[in-house]
C-alpha positions in Angstrom: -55.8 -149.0 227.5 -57.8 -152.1 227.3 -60.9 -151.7 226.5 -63.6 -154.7 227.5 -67.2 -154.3 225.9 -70.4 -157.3 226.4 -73.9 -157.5 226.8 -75.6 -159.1 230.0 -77.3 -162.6 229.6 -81.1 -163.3 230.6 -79.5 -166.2 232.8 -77.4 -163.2 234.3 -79.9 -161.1 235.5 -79.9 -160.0 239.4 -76.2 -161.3 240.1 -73.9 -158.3 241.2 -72.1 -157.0 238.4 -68.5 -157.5 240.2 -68.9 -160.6 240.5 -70.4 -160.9 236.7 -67.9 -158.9 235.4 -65.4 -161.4 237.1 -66.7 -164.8 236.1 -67.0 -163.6 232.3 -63.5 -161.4 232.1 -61.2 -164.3 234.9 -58.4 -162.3 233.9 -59.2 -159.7 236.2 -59.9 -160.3 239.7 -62.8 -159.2 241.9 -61.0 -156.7 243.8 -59.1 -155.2 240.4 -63.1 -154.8 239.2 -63.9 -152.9 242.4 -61.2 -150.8 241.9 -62.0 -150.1 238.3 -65.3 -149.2 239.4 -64.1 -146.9 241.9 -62.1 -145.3 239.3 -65.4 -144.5 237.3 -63.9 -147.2 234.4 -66.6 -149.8 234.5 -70.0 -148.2 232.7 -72.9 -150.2 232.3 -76.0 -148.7 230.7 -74.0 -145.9 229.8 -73.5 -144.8 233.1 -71.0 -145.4 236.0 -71.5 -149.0 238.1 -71.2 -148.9 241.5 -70.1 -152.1 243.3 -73.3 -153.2 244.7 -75.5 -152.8 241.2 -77.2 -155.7 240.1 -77.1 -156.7 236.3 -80.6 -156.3 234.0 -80.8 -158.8 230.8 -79.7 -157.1 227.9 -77.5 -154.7 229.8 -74.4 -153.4 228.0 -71.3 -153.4 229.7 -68.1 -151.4 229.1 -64.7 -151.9 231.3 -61.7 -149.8 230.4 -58.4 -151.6 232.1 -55.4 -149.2 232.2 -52.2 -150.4 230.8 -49.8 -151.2 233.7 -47.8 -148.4 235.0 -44.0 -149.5 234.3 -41.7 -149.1 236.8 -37.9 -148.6 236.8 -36.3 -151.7 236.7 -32.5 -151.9 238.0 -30.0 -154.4 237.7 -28.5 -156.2 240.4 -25.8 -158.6 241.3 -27.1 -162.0 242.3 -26.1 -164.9 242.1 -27.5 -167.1 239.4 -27.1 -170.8 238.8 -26.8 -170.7 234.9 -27.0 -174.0 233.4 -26.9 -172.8 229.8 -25.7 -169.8 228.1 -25.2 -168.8 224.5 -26.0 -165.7 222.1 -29.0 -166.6 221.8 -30.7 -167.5 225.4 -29.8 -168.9 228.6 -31.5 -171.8 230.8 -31.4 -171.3 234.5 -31.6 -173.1 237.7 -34.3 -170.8 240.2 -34.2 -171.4 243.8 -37.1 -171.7 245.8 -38.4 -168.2 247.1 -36.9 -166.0 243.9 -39.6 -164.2 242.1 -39.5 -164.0 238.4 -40.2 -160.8 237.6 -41.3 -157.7 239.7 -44.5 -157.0 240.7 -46.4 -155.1 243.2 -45.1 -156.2 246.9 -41.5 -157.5 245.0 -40.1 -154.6 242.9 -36.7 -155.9 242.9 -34.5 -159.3 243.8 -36.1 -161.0 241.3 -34.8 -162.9 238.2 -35.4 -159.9 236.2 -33.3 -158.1 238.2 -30.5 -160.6 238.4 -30.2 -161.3 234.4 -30.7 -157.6 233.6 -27.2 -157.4 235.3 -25.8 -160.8 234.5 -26.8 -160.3 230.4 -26.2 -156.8 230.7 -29.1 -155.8 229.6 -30.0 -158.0 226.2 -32.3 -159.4 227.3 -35.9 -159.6 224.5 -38.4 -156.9 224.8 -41.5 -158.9 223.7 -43.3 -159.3 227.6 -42.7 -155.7 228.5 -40.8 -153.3 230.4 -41.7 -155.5 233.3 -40.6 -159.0 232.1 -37.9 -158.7 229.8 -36.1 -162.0 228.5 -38.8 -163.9 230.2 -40.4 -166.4 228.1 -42.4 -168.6 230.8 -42.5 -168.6 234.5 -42.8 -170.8 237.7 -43.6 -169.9 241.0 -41.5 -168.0 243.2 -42.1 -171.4 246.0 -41.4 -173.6 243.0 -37.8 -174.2 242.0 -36.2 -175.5 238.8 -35.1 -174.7 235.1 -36.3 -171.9 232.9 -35.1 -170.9 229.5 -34.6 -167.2 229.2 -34.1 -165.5 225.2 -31.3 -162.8 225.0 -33.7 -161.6 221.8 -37.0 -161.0 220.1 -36.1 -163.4 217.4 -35.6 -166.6 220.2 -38.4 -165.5 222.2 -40.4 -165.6 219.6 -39.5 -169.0 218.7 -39.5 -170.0 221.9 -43.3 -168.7 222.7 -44.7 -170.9 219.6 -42.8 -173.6 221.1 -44.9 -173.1 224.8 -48.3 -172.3 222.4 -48.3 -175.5 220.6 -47.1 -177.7 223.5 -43.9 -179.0 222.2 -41.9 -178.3 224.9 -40.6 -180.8 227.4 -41.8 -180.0 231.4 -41.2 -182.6 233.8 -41.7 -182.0 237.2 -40.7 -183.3 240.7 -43.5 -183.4 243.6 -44.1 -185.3 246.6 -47.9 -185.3 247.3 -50.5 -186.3 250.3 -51.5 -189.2 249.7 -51.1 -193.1 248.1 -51.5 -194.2 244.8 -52.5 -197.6 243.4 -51.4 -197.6 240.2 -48.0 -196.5 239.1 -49.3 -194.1 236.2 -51.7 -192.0 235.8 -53.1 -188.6 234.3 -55.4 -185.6 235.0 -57.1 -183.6 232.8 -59.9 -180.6 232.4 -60.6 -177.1 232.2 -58.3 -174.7 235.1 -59.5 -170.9 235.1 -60.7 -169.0 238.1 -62.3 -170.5 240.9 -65.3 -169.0 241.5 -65.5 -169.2 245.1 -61.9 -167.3 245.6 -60.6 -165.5 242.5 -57.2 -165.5 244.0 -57.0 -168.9 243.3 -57.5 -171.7 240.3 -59.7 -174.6 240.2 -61.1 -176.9 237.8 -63.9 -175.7 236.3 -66.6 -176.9 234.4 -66.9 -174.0 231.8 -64.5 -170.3 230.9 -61.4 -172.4 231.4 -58.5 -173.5 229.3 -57.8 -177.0 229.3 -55.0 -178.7 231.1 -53.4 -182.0 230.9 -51.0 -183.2 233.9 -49.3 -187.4 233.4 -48.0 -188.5 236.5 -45.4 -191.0 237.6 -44.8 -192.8 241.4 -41.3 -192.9 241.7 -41.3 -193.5 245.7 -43.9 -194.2 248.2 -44.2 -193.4 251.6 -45.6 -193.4 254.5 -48.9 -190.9 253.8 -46.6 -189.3 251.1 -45.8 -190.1 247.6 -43.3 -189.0 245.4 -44.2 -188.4 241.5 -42.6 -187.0 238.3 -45.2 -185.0 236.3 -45.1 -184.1 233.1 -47.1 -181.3 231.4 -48.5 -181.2 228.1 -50.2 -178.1 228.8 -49.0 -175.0 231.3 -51.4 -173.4 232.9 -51.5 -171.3 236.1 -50.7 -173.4 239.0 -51.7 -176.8 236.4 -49.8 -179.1 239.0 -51.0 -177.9 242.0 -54.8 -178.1 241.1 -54.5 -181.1 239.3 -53.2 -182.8 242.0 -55.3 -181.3 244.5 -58.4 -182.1 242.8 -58.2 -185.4 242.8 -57.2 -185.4 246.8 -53.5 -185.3 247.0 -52.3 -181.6 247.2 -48.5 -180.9 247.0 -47.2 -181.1 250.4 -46.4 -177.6 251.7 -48.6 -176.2 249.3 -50.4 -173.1 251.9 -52.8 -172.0 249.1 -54.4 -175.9 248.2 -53.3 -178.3 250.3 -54.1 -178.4 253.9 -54.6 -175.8 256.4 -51.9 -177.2 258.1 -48.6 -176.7 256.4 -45.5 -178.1 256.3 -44.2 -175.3 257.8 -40.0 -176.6 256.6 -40.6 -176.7 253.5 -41.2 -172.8 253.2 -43.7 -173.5 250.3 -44.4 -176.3 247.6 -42.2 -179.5 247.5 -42.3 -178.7 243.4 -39.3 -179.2 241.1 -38.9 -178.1 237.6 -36.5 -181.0 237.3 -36.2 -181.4 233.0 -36.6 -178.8 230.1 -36.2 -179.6 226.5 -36.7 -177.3 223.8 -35.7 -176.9 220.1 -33.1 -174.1 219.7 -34.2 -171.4 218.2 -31.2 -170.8 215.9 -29.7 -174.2 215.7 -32.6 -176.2 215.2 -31.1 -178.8 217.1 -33.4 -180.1 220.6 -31.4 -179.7 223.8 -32.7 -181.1 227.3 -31.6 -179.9 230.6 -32.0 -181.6 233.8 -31.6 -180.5 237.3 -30.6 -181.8 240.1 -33.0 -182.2 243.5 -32.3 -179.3 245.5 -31.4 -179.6 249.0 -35.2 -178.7 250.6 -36.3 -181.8 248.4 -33.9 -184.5 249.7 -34.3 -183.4 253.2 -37.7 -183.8 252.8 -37.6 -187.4 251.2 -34.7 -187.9 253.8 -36.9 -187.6 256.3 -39.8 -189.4 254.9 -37.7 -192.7 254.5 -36.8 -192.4 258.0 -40.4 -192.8 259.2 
């Protein structure tokens, strides 16, 4: 169990303590605080909060967060597009709409599922029971490559690689919108937004900073099409970025429009190019992937117009 312990600001005074709790703690949500406090595990003063108390300067606070419940995870046979394999890891090609790893609402057909089977089981233990192998993620709406470590060693390795920014992420997008230049970048803090805790934004203050270069490889019509390359990787980094300065990622439901490109069945996003130094070797390798199908179709169609 986590345990979560602060004092209350005199700035903080009168704001509801869920919604305190969740601007100073963004990695749990406000509805996971509510629940908490349901479950008598959020004290302040000493004593139990309910949801609608209102913070007091100088008020200590005490949250205790669970660990999550595993759950049994079972290997299963499907189909995987498996770019790279050795003793060590494996780089895969994810499909748009394939989950990573289970969760609540998708406890199996994930890419857990599939490499438990496919690796027969050696897979690295560091994430957890729930996440095993799984060294960094993308969406289950975006597709593209993801290196996967068969071992604690290479996922260790691996990890420092993500922490200190030296791997290579480029990215294909179309996005709303023109651009004048040919080059650009994007940067600033991403962390909760404050107006919908479901969702990322940037933010002025308790957020990690981001950095997102972009590239125009075609224009069209009220679209344009960009390779992006990260330097940093944080949750949803493209999508904000890009939708902060007015050009969301078409189909994106949750930051673009309210109307949505209902074909493309979620973001036109590509994790086209991965490069990493290999853990045992020593030797950098670079992967690149192929548009997928929903991607051409869509440019396909944009030309055409």
């Amino acid at each position: 169990m986590e345990v979560i312990e602060f004092i209350t600001r005199q700035d903080e005074a009168g704001e509801r303590l869920d919604a305190l709790i969740a601007r100073r703690v963004p990695q749990l949500t406000r509805s996971r605080i509510q629940q908490l406090m349901e479950q008598g595990l959020v004290q302040a003063g000493g004593r139990p909060a309910a949801k609608s108390l209102r913070a007091v300067q100088d008020m200590p606070v005490r949250i205790e967060v669970p660990d999550a419940q595993p759950v049994p995870l079972k290997a299963q046979d499907i189909p995987l597009d498996v770019v790279y394999e050795d003793e060590a890891l494996l780089v895969v090609n994810k499909p748009k709409g394939m989950v990573v790893h289970p969760a609540p609402g998708n406890p199996d057909g994930t890419l857990v599922n599939a490499l438990l089977f496919h690796c027969r089981g050696a897979l690295s233990g560091i994430n957890g029971e729930m996440r095993p192998g799984i060294v960094h993620r993308i969406d289950k709406d975006t597709s593209g490559l993801l290196v996967v470590a068969k071992d604690d060693t290479a996922h260790l390795a691996l990890s420092q690689q993500f922490s200190v920014h030296s791997i290579t992420r480029v990215y294909q997008t179309v996005v709303y919108g023109g651009f004048r230049e040919d080059d650009g970048a994007v940067e600033g803090l991403i962390g909760r937004s404050p107006a919908d805790r479901k969702k990322m934004a940037v933010v002025t203050k308790n957020g990690k900073y981001a950095y997102t270069a972009y590239h125009v490889e075609q224009r069209f019509s009220g679209f344009t099409h960009l390779s992006v390359r990260l330097r940093t990787g944080r949750t949803h980094q493209i999508r904000v970025h890009m939708a902060s300065i007015g050009h969301p990622v078409a189909g994106d439901a949750v930051y673009g429009p309210r109307k949505v490109i209902g074909a493309l069945h979620g973001q036109c996003l590509h994790a086209g190019t991965l490069g990493f130094v290999h853990p045992r070797t020593g030797r950098y390798m670079q992967f690149d992937s192929p548009l997928p199908a929903y991607f051409t179709d869509f440019l396909a169609g944009l030309s055409k117009e």
